[in-house]
C-alpha positions in Angstrom: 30.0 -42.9 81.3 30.1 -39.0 80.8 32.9 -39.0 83.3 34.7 -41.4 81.2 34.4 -38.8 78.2 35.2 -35.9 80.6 38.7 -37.4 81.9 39.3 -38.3 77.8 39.8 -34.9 77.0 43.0 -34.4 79.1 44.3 -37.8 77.8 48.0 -37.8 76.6 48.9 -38.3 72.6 52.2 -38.2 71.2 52.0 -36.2 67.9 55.2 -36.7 66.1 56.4 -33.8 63.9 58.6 -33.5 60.9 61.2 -30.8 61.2 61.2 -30.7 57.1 63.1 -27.3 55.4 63.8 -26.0 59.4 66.9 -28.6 60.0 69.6 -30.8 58.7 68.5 -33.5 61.0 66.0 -36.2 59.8 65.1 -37.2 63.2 61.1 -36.9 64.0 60.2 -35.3 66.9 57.6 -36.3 69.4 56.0 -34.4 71.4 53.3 -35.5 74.1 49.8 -33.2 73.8 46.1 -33.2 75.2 43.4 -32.2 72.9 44.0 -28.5 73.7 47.5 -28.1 73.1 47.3 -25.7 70.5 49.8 -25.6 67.4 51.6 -22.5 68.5 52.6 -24.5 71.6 53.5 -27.6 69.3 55.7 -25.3 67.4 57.1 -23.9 70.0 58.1 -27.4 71.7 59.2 -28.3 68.4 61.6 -25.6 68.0 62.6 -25.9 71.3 64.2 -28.9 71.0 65.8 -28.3 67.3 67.6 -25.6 68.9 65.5 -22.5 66.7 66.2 -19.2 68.2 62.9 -17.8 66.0 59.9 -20.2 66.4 58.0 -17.6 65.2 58.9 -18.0 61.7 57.7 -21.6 61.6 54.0 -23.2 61.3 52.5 -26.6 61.6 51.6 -28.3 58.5 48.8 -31.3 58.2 50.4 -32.9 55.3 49.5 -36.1 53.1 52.1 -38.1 52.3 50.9 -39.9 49.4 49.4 -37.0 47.6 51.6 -34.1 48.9 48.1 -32.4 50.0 48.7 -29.6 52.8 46.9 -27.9 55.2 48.0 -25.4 57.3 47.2 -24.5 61.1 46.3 -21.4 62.3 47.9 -20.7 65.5 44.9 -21.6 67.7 44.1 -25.1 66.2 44.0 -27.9 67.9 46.0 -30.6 66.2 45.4 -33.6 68.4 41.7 -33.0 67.4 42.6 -32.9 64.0 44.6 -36.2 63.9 41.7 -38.0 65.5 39.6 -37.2 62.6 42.4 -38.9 59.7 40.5 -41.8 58.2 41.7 -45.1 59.8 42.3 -47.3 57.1 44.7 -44.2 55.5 46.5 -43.3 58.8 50.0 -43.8 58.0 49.4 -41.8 55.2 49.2 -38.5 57.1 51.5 -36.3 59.3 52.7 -32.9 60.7 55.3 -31.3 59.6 57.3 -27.5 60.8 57.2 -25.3 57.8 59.4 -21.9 57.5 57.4 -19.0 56.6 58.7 -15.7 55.0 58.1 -12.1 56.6 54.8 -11.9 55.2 53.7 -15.1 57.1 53.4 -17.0 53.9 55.0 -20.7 53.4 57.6 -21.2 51.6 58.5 -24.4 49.2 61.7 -24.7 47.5 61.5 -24.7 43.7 57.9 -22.7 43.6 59.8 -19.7 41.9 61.2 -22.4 39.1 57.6 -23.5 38.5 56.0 -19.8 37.6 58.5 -19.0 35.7 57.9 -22.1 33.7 54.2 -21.2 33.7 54.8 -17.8 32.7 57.2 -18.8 29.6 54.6 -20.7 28.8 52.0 -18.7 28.9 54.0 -15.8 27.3 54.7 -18.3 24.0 51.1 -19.2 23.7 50.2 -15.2 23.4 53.1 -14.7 21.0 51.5 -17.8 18.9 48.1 -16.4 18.7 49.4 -13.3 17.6 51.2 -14.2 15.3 55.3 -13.7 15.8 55.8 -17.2 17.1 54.6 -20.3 14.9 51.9 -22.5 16.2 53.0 -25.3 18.6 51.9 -28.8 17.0 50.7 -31.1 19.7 49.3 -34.4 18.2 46.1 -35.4 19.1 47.0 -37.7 21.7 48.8 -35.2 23.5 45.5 -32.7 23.2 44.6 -31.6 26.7 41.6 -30.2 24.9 38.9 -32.5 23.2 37.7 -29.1 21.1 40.9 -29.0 19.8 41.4 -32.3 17.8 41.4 -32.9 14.1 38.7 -34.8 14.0 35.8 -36.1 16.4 34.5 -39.7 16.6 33.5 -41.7 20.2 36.4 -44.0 19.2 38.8 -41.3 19.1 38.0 -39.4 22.1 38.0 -42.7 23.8 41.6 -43.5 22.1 42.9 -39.8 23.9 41.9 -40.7 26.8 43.3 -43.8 27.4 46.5 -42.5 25.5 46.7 -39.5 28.5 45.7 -42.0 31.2 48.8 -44.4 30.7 51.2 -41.3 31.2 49.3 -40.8 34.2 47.5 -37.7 32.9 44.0 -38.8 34.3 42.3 -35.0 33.3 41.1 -33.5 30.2 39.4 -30.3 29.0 36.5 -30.7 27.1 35.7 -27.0 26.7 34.6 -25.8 30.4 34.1 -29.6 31.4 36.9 -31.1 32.8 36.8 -34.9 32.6 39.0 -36.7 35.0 39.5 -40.5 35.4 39.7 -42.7 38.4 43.1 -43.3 39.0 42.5 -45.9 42.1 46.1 -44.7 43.3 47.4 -41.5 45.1 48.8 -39.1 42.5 51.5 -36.6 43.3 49.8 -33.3 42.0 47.9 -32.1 44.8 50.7 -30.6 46.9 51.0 -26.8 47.7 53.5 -26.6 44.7 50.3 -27.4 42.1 48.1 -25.4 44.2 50.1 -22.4 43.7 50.8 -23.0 40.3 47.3 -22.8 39.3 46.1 -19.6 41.2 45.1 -16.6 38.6 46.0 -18.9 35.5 44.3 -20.2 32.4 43.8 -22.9 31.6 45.2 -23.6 28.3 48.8 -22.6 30.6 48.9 -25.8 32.3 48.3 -28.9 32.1 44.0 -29.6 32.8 43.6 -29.9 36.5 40.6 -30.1 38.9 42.5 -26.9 40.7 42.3 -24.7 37.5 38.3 -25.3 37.6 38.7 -24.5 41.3 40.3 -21.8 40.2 38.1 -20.2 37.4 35.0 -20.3 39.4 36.4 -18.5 42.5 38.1 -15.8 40.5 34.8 -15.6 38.2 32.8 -15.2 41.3 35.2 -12.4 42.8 35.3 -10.4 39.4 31.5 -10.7 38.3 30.0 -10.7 41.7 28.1 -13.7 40.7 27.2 -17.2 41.9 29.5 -20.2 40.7 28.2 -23.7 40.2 29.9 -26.5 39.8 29.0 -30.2 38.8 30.4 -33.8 39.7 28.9 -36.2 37.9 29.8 -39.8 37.4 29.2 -43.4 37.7 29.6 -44.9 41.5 33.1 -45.5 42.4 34.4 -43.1 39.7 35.4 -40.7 42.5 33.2 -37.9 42.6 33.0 -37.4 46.3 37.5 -37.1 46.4 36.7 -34.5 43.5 34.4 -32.6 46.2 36.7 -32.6 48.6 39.6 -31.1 46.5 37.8 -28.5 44.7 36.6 -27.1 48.3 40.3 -27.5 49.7 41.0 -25.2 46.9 38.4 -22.6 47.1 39.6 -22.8 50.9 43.2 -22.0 49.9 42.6 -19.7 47.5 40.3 -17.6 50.2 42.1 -17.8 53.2 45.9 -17.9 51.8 46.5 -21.5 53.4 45.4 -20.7 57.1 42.5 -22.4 58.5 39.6 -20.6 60.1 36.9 -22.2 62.4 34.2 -22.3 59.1 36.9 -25.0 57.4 37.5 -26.7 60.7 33.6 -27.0 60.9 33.7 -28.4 56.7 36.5 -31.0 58.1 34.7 -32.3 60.6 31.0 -32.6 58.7 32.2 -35.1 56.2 32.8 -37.6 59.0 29.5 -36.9 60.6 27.4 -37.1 56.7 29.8 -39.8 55.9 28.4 -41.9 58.8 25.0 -41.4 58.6 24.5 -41.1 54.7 27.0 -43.4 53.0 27.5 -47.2 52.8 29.5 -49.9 51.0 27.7 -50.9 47.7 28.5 -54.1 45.3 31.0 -51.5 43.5 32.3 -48.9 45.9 32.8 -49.7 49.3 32.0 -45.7 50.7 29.4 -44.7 48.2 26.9 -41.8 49.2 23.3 -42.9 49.6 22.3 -39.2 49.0 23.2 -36.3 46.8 24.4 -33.0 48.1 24.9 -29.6 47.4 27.4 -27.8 49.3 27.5 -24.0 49.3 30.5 -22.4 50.6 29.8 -18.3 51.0 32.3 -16.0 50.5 31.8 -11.9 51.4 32.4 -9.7 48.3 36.1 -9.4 48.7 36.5 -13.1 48.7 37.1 -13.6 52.4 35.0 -17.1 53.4 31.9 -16.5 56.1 29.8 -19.6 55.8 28.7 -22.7 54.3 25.8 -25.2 54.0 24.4 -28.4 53.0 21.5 -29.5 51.3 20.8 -33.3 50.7 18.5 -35.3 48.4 17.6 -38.6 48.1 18.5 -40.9 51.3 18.4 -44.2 49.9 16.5 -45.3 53.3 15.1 -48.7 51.5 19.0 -49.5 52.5 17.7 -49.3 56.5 15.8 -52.4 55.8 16.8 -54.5 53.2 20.7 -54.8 51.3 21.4 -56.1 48.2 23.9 -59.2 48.3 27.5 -57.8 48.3 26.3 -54.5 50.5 25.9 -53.0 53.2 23.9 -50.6 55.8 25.0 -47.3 56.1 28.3 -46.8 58.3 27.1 -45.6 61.3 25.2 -49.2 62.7 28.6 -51.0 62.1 30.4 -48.0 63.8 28.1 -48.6 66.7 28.1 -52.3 67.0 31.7 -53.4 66.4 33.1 -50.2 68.0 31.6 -49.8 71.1 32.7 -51.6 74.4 30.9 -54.8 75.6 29.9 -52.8 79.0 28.3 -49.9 76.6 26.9 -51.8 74.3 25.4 -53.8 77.3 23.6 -50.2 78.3 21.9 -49.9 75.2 20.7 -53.7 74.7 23.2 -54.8 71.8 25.6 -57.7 71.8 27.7 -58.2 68.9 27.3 -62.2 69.3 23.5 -61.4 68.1 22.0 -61.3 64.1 20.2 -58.2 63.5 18.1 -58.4 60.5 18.9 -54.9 59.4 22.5 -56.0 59.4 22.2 -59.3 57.7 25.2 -58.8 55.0 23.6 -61.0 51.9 26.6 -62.8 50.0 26.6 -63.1 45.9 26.2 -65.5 44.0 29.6 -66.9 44.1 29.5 -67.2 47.9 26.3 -68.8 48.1 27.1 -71.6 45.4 29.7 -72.6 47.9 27.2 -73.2 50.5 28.6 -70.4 52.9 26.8 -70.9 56.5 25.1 -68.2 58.9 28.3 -68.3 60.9 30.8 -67.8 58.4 28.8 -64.8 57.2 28.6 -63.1 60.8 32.5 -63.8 61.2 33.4 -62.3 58.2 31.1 -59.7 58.8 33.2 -58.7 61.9 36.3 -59.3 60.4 35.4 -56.8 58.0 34.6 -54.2 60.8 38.0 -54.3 62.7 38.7 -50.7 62.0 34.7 -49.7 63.4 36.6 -48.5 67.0 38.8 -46.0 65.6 36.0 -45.2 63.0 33.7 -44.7 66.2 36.2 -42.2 68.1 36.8 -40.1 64.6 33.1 -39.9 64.2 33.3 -39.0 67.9 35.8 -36.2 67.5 34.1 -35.1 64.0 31.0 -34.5 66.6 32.4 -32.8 69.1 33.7 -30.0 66.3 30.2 -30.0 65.0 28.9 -29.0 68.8 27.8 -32.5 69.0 28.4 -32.9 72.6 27.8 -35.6 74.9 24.6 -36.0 75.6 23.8 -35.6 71.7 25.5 -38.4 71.3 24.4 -40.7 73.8 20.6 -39.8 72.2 22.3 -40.3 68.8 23.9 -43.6 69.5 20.8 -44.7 71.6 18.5 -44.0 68.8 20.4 -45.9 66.0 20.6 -48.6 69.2 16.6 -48.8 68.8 16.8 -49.1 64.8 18.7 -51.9 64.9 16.5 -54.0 67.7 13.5 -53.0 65.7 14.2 -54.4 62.8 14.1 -57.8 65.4 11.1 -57.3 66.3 8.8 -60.2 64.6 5.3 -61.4 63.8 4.0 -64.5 64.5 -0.2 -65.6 64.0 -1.7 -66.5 67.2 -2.4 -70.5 68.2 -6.5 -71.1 67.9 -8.9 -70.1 66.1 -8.1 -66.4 66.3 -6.3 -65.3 63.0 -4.8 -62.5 64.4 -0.7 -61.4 65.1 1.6 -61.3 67.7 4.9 -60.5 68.3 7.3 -63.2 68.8 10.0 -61.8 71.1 8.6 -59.4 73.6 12.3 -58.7 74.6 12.7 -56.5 71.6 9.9 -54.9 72.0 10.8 -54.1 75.4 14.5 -52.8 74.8 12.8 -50.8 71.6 10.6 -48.8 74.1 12.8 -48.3 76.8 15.8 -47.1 74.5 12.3 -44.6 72.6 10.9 -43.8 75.9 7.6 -45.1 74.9 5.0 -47.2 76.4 5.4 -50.8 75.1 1.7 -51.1 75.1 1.0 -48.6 72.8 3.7 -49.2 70.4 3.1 -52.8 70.4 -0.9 -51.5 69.8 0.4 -49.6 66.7 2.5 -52.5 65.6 -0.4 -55.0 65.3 -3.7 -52.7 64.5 -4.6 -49.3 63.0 -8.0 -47.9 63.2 -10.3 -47.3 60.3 -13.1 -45.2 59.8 -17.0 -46.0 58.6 -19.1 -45.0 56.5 -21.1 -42.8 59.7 -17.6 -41.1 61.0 -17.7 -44.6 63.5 -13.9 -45.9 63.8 -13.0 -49.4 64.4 -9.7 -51.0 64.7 -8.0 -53.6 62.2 -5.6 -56.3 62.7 -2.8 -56.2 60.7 -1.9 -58.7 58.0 1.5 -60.7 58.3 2.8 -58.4 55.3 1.0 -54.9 57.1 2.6 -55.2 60.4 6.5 -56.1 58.5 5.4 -52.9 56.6 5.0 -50.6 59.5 7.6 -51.5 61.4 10.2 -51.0 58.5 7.9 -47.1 57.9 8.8 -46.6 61.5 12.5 -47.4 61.2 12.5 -45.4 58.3 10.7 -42.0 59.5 13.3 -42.5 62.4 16.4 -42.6 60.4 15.0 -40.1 58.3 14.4 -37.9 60.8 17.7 -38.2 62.5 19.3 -37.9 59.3 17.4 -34.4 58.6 18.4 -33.4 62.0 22.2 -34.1 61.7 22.0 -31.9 58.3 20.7 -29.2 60.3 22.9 -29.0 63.2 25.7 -29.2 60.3 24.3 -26.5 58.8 23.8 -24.3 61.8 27.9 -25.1 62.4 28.2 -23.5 59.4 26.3 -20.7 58.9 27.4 -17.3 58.4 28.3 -15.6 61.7 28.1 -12.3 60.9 24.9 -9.9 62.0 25.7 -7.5 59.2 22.6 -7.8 57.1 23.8 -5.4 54.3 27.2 -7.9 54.5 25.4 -11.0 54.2 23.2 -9.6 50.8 26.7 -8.5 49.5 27.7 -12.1 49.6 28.2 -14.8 47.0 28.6 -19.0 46.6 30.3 -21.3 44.9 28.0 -24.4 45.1 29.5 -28.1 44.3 26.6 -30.2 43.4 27.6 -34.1 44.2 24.8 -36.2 43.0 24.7 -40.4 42.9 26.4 -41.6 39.5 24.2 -43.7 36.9 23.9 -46.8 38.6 22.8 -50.3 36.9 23.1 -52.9 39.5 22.7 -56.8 39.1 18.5 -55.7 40.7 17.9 -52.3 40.1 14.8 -51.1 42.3 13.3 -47.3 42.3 16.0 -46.0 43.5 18.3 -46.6 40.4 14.8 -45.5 38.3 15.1 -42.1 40.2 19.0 -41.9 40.3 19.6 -42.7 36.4 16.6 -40.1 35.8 18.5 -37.4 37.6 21.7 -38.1 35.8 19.6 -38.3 32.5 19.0 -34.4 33.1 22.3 -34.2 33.9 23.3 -35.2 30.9 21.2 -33.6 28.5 22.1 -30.3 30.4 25.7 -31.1 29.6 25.1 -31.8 25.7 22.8 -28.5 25.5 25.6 -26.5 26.3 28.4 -28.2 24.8 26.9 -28.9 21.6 23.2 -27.5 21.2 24.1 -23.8 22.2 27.2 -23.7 20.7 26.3 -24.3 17.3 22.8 -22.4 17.6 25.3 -19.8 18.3 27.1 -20.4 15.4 24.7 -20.4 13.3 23.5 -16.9 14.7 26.4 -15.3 14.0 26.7 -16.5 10.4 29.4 -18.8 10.6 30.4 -22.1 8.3 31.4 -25.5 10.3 30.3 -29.4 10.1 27.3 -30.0 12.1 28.2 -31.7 14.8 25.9 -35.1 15.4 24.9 -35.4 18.8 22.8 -37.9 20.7 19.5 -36.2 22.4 18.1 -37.9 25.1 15.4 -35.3 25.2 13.3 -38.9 24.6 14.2 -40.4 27.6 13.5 -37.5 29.9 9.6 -37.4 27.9 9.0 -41.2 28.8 9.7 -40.1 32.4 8.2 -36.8 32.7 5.5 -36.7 30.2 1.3 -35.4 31.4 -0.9 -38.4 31.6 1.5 -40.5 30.0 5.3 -40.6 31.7 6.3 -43.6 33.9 6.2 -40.8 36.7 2.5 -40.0 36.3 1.7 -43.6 36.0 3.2 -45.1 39.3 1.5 -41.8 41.2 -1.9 -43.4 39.8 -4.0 -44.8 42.9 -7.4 -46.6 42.2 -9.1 -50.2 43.9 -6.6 -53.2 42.9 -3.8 -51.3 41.6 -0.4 -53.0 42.7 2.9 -53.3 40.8 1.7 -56.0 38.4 -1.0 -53.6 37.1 1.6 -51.0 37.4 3.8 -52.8 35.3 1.4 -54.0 32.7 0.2 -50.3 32.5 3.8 -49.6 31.2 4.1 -52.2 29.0 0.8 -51.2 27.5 1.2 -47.4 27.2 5.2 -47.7 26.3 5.4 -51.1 24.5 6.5 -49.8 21.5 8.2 -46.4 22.2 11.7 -46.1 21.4 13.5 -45.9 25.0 11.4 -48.3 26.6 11.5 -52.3 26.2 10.1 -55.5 28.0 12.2 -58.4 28.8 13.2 -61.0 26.8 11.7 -63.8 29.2 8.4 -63.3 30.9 9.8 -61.5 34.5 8.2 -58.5 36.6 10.7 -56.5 35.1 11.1 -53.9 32.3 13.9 -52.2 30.9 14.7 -48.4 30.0 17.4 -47.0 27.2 19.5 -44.8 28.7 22.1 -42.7 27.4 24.7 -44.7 29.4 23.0 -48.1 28.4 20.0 -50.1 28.0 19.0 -51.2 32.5 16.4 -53.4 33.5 14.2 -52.2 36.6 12.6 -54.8 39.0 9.1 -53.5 39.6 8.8 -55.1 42.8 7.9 -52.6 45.6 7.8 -49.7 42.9 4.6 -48.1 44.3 5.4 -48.4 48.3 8.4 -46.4 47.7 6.7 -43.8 45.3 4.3 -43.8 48.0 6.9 -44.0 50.8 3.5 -42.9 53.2 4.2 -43.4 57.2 0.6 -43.5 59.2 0.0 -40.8 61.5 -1.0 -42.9 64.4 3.2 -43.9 64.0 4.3 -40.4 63.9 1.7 -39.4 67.0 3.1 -42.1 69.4 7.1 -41.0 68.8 6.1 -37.4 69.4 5.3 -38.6 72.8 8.7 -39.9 73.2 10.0 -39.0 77.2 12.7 -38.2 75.2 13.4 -34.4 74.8 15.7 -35.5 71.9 13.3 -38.0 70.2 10.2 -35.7 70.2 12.7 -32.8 68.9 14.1 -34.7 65.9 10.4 -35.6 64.5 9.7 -32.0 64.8 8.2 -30.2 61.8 11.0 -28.1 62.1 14.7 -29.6 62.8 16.5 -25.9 62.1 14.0 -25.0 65.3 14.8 -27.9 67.4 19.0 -27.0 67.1 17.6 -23.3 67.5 15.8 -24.4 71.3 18.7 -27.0 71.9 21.1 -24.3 72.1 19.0 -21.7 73.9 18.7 -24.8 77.0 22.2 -25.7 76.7 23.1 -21.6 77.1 20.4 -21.9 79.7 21.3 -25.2 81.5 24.9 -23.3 81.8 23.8 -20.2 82.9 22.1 -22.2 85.9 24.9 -24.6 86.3 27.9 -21.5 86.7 25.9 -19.7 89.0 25.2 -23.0 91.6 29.0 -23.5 91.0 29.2 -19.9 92.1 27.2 -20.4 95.1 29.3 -23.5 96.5 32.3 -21.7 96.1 30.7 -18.8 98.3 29.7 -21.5 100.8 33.0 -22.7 100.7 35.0 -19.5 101.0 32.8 -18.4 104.0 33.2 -22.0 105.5 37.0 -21.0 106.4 
């Protein structure tokens, strides 16, 4: 199998080039590369056969079609490597094309000059305006690409603005420093290199409101002020938060690096891929949503140059692992595995896409189920569904092996999810006689689980069935687990698993990223721009703890949002003396108390632990303390529900499983018998510390190849004297 991977690498692809602004002729040329063909050599093929005496002046451009995005290569990047990493579904949308570049070495676009000048006239007027020697231009209001600066303000007439601006495809508005951008579902023309320089080192009432200009603002306010930038997505799922991520970094990238790409961006590229795989999944209303919020810090010295970046993640939604609503799925990287691997590997690590894994079941709605849709039809449209999961597999591949995930990573990586999924098989049955005690009902599971762990199937059948209590006199005695208890612990155990992978993948991201340099005064002389990319408010046909703690989060959000767009403001205002209408605003300041509040706040209340207590008493403790507070209600009909007042809207919780996910508590019997995993790889990631376990993992690789050159040293010897 490694040798298979080895002999990949010198595989042939045809990488077909557009000759665009170098040549009269529309012909695309193809040229046939490995994975380390470099661009300068691409270039230099391509000009070759166009007949350019000066390949020099030319560079290779990564462009999307669609959206005119661009990215240009540096000489030493590997293109192959970066076409194995476009998304599948959105292939055709991508390809290379020869740019001309000027004596500086900078790209250039025909009609850019046209463009600043317009920007300049424009900005030129405004100043004359405010100064008086021009008269005010009259926009109406739905023409406002400023909320601040209508006539009058109501919800219906913001609302009426920005569906006004939508229709003429003007999907973002300025609402003072927010910038509020609607989901187009469609590729917009306005992200080419034309609209990235327009909106370098401009303000923003120049142009018309873009997610660039905010781009734009932070990373010059950073470079001027020396301080750190911060910048918030925020939105319901599927209104695409995660695209806005990736082009506000794209910018900041540009506006760093003047357009060329250096290894930190190539390392960015390929860890959305990688956190993409492992954190995100199709839900009922987005079919990549993230399972997890992030925080993405990209460092930058003090002249603006870019040195480093890194990732810190909230939240996994690992409940997912082990139970999907109808209409959604597991996170990415099972179906990757399962539908995109060979029969003959899949055979190696004891799957077979013919089988139902439990963890994989995909649930069908409502509508489905009325129509009395069989087991069968559910599995084959669940792998009709997954026909793109082998070129999915190879870009998560790819995205690896730029993260330094090499192949024996892998092969623990792929191995381990391997275990997940036959765990999740693993099933309880009671004894026959008299003894009421458990077994399991398929030792084959249980024996592929182990083998694929490197654990004794003894024990961890032991720690499936039992745990051991303690008496009164310090005397310990072991328990068989209920039906319930023993579901329970398996799920903990996938969970700490995935968890633990999860936490380890974030780390080796983040040790991809980090700054290179040893310069200690450098480093402190540093500053950030962070992009904070948290789950949307979510109400869901069952909402469970997760939405409780996701809509919480974006309640904080939210009230941080109207503190400084309307609560600061006008304490301002009134600080400096100055007449206006008070502005009516609705405080959630409420909502956050029924949450947070000492003694009292649903928070404190679920983290309550005494004899009996389950989610019935938890929720008839809510209903008692909160019955008749203002954001929280009980149903309508008699259900273990209740139902919270949200800024966005009024969502109704199930309280089923409330307290074991608060509690979310894995025994340490479970964590012990991993640790002693024959797996280097498995005991590493359940470390205390996964930063330390990359740390040592690179230290034995850098070992491991010191010994392995010098052995290939001594053959050669051997073989020289030999002769």
């Amino acid at each position: 199998m490694n040798n298979i991977k080895i002999m990949a690498f010198d595989a042939t692809y045809m990488i077909h080039v557009h000759p665009v602004d170098c040549s009269t002729s529309s012909v695309v040329e193809s040229i046939s590369c490995t994975k380390r063909t470099t661009a300068a050599e691409v270039v230099a093929k391509v000009t070759r056969k166009l007949g350019i005496e000066n390949g020099l002046s030319y560079v290779l451009v990564e462009m999307h079609k669609d959206r005119g995005e661009e990215m240009i290569l540096a000489q030493s990047d590997l293109p192959v490597q970066r076409m194995l990493l476009w998304p599948t579904q959105f292939q055709h949308s991508y390809k290379f094309v020869l740019r001309e570049t000027d004596e500086s070495g900078s790209v250039m676009y025909h009609g850019a000059n046209s463009w600043h000048e317009k920007a300049e006239r424009v900005s030129t007027e405004r100043d004359m305006a405010s100064k008086g020697f021009l008269p005010p231009s009259k926009l109406s209001d739905s023409d406002c690409p400023d909320l601040c600066a209508i006539s009058s303000l109501s919800q219906n007439k913001i609302l009426e603005i920005l569906r006004k601006r939508f229709l003429k495809d003007k999907i973002y508005t300025y609402s003072a420093d927010t910038l509020i951008s609607i989901n187009p579902y469609k590729f917009m023309p306005i992200y080419n290199p034309k609209y990235m320089t327009l909106y370098q080192n401009r303000r923003k009432e120049d142009l018309e409101p873009h997610i660039y200009a905010i781009a734009d603002t932070a990373f010059n306010t950073m470079v001027q002020t020396k301080q750190n930038q911060c910048i918030v997505i925020t939105g319901k799922s599927g209104s695409g938060k995660t695209q806005a991520t990736h082009f506000l970094v794209h910018h900041s990238l540009a506006l760093c690096q003047k357009s060329y790409m250096t290894g930190v961006e190539n390392m960015l590229t390929g860890a959305g891929p990688v956190l993409e795989a492992f954190g995100n999944a199709q839900t009922e209303h987005n079919n990549n949503s993230s399972r997890f919020g992030k925080f993405l810090k990209i460092h930058f010295y003090g002249s603006g140059l870019l040195s480093g970046a890194d990732v810190q993640t909230y939240l996994l939604e690992k409940s997912r692992l082990v139970h999907q609503e109808p209409n959604e799925k597991n996170f990415h990287i099972f179906y990757y595995l399962l539908y995109g691997t060979s029969p003959e590997e899949l055979k190696e690590i004891y799957l077979d896409q013919n089988t139902n894994y439990n963890y994989l079941k995909q649930l069908l709605g409502v509508k489905a189920l009325s129509q009395k849709w069989c087991l069968s039809s559910i599995t084959k449209c669940s792998k009709h569904a997954n026909t793109d999961a082998p070129a999915e597999l190879e870009r998560l591949r790819q995205a690896m092996e730029v993260m330094g995930f090499y192949i024996g990573a892998q092969r623990s990586i792929f191995r381990l999810i391997a275990a997940i999924i036959l765990l999740g098989n693993i099933t309880f049955k009671m004894k026959s006689g008299r003894d009421e005690t458990l077994e399991i009902q398929d030792e084959s599971y249980l024996t592929s689980v182990s083998l694929l762990l490197g654990l004794d199937k003894n024990v961890v059948r032991k720690c499936l069935l039992t745990r051991k209590a303690k008496a009164g006199a310090g005397e310990r005695f072991v328990l068989s687990l209920k039906l319930e208890e023993a579901r329970a612990t398996r799920d903990a155990m996938s969970k700490a698993l995935y968890q633990s992978l999860f936490d380890w993948a974030v780390s080796s991201v983040n040790m991809a990223l980090a700054q290179k340099t040893r310069d200690t005064k450098l480093k402190s002389q540093s500053q950030w721009i962070g992009l904070l990319d948290i789950f949307g408010f979510e109400d869901f046909v069952k909402n469970s703890f997760e939405q409780f703690c996701i809509n919480y989060a974006s309640e904080h959000l939210q009230h941080y949002c109207i503190k400084h767009t309307f609560q600061l403001e006008q304490e301002e205002y009134r600080a400096e003396g100055l007449t206006w209408k008070e502005v009516d605003y609705a405080d959630n300041s409420g909502c956050l108390l029924l949450y947070e509040k000492k003694i009292t706040g649903l928070f404190h209340l679920i983290d309550e632990n005494f004899p009996g207590a389950n989610n019935h008493t938890l929720l008839s403790q809510f209903n008692r303390v909160h019955g008749n507070t203002r954001y929280y209600d009980t149903t309508v009909v008699k259900e273990d529900a209740f139902m919270i007042v949200h800024y966005a809207g009024k969502v109704k919780y199930q309280i089923k499983d409330f307290r074991e996910k608060n509690h979310d508590q894995v025994r340490e019997d479970l964590i012990t018998l991993v640790r002693t995993s024959q797996s280097s790889f498995i005991q590493g990631i359940v470390s205390k510390s996964p930063a330390a376990v990359v740390r040592w993992g690179v230290l034995r690789a850098i070992v491991r190849a010191m010994f392995a050159f010098k052995n290939a040293g001594k053959k050669t010897l051997r073989k020289f004297f030999s002769y």
